[in-house]
C-alpha positions in Angstrom: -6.7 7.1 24.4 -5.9 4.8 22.0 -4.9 5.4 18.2 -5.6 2.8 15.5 -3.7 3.0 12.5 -5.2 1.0 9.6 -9.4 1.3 10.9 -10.7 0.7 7.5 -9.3 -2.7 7.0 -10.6 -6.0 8.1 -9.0 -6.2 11.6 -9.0 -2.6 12.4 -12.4 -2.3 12.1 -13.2 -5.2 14.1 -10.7 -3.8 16.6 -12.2 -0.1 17.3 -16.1 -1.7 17.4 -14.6 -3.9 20.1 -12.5 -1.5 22.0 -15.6 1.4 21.8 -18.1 -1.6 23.3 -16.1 -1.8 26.1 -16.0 1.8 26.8 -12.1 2.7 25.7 -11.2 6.1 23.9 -10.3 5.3 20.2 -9.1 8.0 17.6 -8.4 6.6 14.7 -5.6 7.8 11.6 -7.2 7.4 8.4 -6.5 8.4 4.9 -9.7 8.8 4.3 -12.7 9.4 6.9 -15.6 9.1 4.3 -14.3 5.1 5.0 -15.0 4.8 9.0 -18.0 7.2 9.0 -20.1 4.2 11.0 -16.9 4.1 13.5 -17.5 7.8 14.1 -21.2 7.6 14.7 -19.9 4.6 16.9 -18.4 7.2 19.2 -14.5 7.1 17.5 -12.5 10.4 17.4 -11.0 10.6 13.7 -7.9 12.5 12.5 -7.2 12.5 9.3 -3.9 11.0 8.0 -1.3 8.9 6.9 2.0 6.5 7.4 4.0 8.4 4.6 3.3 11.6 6.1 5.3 11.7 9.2 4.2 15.0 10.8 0.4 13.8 10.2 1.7 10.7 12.7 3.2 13.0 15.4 0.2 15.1 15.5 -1.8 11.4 16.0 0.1 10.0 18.5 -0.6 13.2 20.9 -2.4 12.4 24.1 -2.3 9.4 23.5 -0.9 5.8 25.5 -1.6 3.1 23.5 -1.6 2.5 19.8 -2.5 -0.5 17.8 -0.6 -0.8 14.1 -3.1 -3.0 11.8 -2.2 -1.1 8.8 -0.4 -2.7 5.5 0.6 -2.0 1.6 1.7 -5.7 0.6 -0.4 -4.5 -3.0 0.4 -0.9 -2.6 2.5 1.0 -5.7 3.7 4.6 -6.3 3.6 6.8 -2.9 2.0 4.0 -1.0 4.4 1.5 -2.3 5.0 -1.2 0.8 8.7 0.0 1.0 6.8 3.5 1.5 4.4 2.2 4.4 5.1 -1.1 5.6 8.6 0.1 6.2 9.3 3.4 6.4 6.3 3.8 7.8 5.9 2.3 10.8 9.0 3.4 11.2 8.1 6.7 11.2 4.8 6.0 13.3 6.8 3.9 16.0 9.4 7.3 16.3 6.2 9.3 16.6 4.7 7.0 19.4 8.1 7.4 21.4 8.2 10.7 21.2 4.7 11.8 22.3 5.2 9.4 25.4 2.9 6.3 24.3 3.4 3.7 26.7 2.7 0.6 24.8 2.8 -0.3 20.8 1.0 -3.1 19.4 1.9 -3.6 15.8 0.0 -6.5 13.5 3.0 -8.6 12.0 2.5 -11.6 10.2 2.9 -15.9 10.3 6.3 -17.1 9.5 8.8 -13.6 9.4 11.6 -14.4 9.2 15.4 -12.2 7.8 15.5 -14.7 4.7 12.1 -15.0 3.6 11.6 -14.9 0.4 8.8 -12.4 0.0 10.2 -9.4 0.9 7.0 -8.4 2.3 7.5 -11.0 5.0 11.4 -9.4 5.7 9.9 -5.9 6.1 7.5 -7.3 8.8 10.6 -9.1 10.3 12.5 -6.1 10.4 10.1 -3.9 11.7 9.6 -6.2 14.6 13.1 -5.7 15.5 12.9 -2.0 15.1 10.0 -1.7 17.4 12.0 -3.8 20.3 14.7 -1.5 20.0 12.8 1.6 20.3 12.5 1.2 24.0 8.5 1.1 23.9 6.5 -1.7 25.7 5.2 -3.8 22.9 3.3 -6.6 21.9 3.8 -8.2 18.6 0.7 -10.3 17.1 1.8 -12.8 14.4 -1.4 -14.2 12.7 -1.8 -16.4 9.9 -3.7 -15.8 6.6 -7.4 -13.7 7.3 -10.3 -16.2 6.2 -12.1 -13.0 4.9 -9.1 -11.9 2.7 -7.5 -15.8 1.5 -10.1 -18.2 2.2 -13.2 -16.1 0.7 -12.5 -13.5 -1.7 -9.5 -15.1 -3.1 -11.1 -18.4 -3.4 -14.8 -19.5 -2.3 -16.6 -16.5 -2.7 -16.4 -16.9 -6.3 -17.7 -20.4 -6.2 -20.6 -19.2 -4.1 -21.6 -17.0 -7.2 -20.8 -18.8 -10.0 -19.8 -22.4 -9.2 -16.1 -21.8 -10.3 -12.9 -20.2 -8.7 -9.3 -19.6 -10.5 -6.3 -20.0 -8.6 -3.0 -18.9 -8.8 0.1 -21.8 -8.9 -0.9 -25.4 -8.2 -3.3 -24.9 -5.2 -1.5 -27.6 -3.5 0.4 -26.1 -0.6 -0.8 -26.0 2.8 -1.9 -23.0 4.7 -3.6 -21.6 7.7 -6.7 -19.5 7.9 -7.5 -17.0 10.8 -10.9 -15.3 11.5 -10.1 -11.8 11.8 -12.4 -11.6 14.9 -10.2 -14.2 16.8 -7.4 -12.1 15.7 -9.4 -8.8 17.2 -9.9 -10.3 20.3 -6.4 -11.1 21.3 -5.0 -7.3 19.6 -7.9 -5.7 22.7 -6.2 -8.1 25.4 -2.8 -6.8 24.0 -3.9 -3.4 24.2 -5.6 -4.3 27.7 -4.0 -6.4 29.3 -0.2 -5.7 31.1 0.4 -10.1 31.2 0.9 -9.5 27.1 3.4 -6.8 27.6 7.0 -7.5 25.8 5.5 -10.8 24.3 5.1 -12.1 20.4 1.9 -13.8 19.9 1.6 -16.0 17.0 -2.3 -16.7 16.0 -3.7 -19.6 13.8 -6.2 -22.4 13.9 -5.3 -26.2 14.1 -6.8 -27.0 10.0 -4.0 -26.6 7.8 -5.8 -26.8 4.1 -4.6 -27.0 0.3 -6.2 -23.5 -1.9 -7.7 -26.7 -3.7 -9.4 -28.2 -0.2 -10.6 -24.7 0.6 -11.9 -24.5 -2.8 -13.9 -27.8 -2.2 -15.3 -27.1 1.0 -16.8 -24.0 -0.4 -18.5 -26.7 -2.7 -19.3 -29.2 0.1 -20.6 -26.8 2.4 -22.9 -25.0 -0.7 -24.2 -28.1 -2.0 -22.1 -27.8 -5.4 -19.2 -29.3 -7.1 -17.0 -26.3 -7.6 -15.2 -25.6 -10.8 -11.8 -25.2 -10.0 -9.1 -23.9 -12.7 -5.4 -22.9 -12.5 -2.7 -20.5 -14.0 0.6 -22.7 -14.1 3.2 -21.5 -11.5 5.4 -20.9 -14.9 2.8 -18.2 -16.2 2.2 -16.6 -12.8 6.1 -16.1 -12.1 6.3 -14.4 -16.0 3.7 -12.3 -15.0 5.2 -11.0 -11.6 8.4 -10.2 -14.0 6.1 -8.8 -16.3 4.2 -6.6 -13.9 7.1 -5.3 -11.2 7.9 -2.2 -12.5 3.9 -1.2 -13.0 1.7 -3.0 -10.4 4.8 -4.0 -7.8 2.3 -5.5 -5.3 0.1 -7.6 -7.7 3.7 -8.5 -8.8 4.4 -9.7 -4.8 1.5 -11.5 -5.1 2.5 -13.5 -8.6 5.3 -14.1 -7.0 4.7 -15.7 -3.7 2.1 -18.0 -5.5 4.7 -18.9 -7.9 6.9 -20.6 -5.6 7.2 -24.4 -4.5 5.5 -25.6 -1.9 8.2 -26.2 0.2 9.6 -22.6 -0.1 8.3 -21.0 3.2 5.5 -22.7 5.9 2.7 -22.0 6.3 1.5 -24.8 8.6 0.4 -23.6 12.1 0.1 -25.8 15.4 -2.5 -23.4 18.0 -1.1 -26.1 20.6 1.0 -23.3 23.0 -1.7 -20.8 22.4 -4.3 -22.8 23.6 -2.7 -23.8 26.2 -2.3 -20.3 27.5 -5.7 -19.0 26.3 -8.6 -21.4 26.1 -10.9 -19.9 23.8 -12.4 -21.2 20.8 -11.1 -20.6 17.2 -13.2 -20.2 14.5 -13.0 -23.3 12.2 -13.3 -22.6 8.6 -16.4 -24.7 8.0 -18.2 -22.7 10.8 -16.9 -19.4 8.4 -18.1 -21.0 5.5 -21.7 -21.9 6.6 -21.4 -18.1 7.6 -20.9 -17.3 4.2 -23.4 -20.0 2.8 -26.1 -18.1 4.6 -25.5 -15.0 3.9 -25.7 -15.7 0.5 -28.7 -17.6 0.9 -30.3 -14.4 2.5 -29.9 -12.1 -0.3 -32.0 -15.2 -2.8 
């Protein structure tokens, strides 16, 4: 049996759909089931919980061997603040997984942890990497860069498919990497699968590192329009995250990260090594775009 914490979002849901076609028991922890109703139908068994109730997380981890840790709270606040569940957590969920026997842990970290990052976001991740190698559990840690579905569309082009226009946060300028969520599925099932990935840290990317502003005007290439593309000065977006801490601390995260200079943290990602070791093909961003393009150009 294998648990999946975190079924609802983007990867966990492309996780359990690939795990159940291949005939693997899934139960999956979820605030709330009304959300993976399809997953259910799909043949997944669902418990209801969550990562800051700790005894919800022993009773999840029982009979089971593997579990697969896709679940975050970079824009939570109040209970599910990310101190709350990115970090105390997983903590809690990794205890739970020792204790009830599991015999390997995948957990969904994220590009470029590291102890002096300066999101703090990216220092919880960090630290509960370490956490999880000290526990004693076999482990695989994946490390992928920024979801196309999350940063490249509906933080930036899927806008300009509707209206023609996008706003951006800071200067647009620095450059970044963009992961399909199903590339990053299929190497969490091999983790979860596959004893070669056992005790290893896999860091996931493509080889196009682009600008906010060249995603932006791809979305316009690819869609046949000149997109209009505005910004909110790096000054104004680091006064907001001031502004909004003590009310909306993960929209405040978010200010501040895109208030930084370009040179603050990398983002840049070289899939060199990992194609080297597994040979599969990546999905570019303009084949997720004209995805997008004609998806949009069904619904006309």
């Amino acid at each position: 049996m294998i648990l999946i914490v975190g079924a609802s979002g983007f990867l966990g849901r492309q996780v359990t759909k690939l795990l159940l076609s291949k005939g693997q028991q899934v139960r999956l922890l979820v605030r709330t089931p009304s959300k993976v109703e399809d997953l259910k139908k799909a043949g997944a068994e669902i418990i209801q919980g969550d990562l800051i109730d700790p005894p919800s997380l022993v009773s999840a981890c029982q009979d089971v061997d593997r579990v697969f840790a896709a679940a975050h709270s970079i824009l939570g606040r109040g209970q599910y603040k990310s101190e709350a569940v990115d970090d105390a957590g997983h903590r809690a969920l990794i205890d739970a997984a020792k204790a009830a026997g599991v015999v390997h842990f995948v957990y969904t970290s994220i590009f470029g942890v590291a102890p002096d990052h300066p999101v703090d976001f990216w220092r919880t991740k960090y630290h509960i990497e370490g956490y999880l190698k000290a526990s004693g559990l076999s482990y695989t840690i994946l490390r992928p860069s920024s979801y196309m579905e999350l940063h490249a569309h509906i933080l930036n082009g899927k806008s300009i498919l509707e209206s023609g226009k996008t706003s951006l946060l800071g200067k647009g300028t620095k450059l970044r990497n963009f992961v399909a969520v199903r590339d990053v599925a299929q190497f969490a099932v091999r983790a979860l699968t596959d004893p070669k990935l056992k005790n290893r840290t896999i860091e996931i990317g493509v080889s196009q590192n682009l600008t906010n502003n060249q995603v932006a005007e791809l979305y316009g290439k690819i869609a046949g329009v000149t997109p209009k593309i505005s910004h909110m000065p790096p000054s104004v977006v680091r006064a907001l995250s001031i502004m909004l801490k003590p009310v909306q601390p993960g929209l405040s995260r978010i200010m501040f990260m895109n208030s930084l200079p370009d040179d603050a943290f990398c983002e840049t990602f070289d899939p060199a090594p990992l194609l080297a070791e597994f040979p599969i093909h990546l999905t570019t961003l303009e084949e997720f775009i004209h995805e997008r393009v004609a998806e949009v150009k069904k619904q006309l």
